[in-house]
N, C-alpha and C positions, 0 to 999 in steps of 0.2 A: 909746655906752656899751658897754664888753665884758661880755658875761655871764659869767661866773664858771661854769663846773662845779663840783658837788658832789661830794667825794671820791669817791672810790668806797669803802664796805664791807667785808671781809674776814671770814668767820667763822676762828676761832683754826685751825682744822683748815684753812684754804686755807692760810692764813699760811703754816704751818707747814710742809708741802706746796709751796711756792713758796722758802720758805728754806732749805731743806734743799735743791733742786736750783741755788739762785744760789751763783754766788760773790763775790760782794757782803753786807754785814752787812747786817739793815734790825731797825727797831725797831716793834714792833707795838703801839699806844694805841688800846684799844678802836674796834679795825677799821678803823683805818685803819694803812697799812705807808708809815713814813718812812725813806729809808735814811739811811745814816749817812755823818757826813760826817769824811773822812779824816784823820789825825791830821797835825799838826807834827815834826820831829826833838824839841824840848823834850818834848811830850806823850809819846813812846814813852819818852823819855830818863827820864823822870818814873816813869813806870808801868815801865819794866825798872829804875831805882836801888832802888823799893817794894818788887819782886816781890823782887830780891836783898837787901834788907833783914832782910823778912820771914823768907824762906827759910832764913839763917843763926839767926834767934834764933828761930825756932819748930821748927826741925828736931829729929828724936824727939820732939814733940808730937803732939795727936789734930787737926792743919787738914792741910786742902788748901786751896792758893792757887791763884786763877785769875786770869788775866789775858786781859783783852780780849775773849775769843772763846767763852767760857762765855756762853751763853744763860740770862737767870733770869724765871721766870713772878713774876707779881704777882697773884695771883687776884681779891684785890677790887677793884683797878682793870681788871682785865683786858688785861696788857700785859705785854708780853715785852720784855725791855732784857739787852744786852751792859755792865755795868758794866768801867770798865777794868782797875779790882785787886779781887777779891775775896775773902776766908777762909769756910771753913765749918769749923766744928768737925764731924767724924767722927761718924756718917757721915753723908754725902752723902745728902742726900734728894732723887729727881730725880718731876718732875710723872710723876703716875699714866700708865703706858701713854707714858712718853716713856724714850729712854732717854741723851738727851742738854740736857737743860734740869733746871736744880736749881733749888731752891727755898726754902732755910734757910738763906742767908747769917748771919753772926756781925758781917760788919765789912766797908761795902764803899769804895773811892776813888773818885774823879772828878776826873779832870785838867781844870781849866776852861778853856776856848776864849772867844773872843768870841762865837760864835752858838750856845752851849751853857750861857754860865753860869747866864742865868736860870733855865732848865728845869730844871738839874741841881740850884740852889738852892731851887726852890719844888717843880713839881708832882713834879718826880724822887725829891724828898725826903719827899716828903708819901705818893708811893707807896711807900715802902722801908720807913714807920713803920709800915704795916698788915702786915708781915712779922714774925711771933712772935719770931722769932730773932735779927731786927739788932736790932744795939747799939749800934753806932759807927758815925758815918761822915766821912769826909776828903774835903776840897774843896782841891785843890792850884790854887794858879795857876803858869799856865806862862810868865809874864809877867814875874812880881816875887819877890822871896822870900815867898811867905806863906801859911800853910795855915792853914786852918777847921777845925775839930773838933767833931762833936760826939756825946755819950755818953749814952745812957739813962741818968735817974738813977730815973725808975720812970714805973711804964703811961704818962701824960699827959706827961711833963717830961722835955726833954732839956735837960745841959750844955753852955754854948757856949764853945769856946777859942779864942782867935786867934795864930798864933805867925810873928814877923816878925821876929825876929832870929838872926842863925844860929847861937845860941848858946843859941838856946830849944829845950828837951829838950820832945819830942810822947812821953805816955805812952797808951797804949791800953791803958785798963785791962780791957778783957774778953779781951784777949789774952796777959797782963803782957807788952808788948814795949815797946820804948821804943829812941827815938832822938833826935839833934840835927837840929834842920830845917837846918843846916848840910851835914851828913852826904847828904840825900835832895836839895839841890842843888848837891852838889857836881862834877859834872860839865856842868854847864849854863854855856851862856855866855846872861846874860838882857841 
């Protein structure tokens, strides 16, 4: 029988200290550091059609949009995660004494993988809702036509949408922005 090692531990300040001199992303879940595993052409193709989406109907608005490589703290799980599209309504609130990890997302995406969807659908999500500020979040697959949706509709309850034809208009209402799921895979060959 093989023994198994016990992860090893991380306090946030090593983390953070080790991430800052890689170049390599990694994702930090209460002390332990996983890195991240490499995107798809569809997943980039997915996450740059969002970012350009975005960018045009919220332009002269009060968001910044991130993509990928924004760093976001979670404090009550205690985890630091790269979401792949993210908005914040202005202004940016970045962790105390940091000055590149923000913290108040409005609405974040997730391009779903095969060894990603779970996470991104249970504990990923589960961590995002102890965030004051999100309200929306999107779950794209990069596989089929089809996005998840879903919307705060107050403290305890969130909205579920499912949108599978490319002819279904995704409204994000904390953002009024809105598009056809046609539109955000229109470049893809699935």
């Amino acid at each position: 029988m093989i023994a198994q090692s016990e992860p090893k531990i991380y306090s946030p300040e090593a983390y953070l200290e080790l991430e800052t001199a890689s170049e390599e992303r990694h994702e930090y879940i209460n002390g332990e550091i996983r890195p991240m595993a490499g995107g798809t052409p569809n997943h980039n193709e997915l996450a740059s059609i969002l970012n350009g989406l975005l960018r045009l109907s919220l332009r002269g608005q009060p968001y910044s949009i991130f993509v990928a490589d924004q760093r976001l703290w979670i404090p009550e799980f205690n985890i630091y995660t790269y979401p792949d599209v993210m908005v914040i309504q202005r202004p940016v609130t970045l962790q105390q004494g940091r000055n590149d990890t923000v913290t108040n997302p409005l609405m974040i995406a997730e391009i779903l993988s095969q060894s990603t969807r779970s996470y991104d659908k249970d504990e990923k999500f589960t961590a995002y809702r102890s965030i004051p500020t999100f309200e929306e979040y999107l779950l794209i697959d990069q596989y089929q036509l089809k996005v998840e949706r879903y919307s705060k509709f107050n403290q305890k309850q969130w909205l579920f949408s499912e949108y599978t034809e490319a002819t279904d208009k995704i409204v994000l209402s904390s953002l009024l922005f809105e598009m056809q799921l046609g539109d955000l895979y229109s470049e893809l060959e699935l």
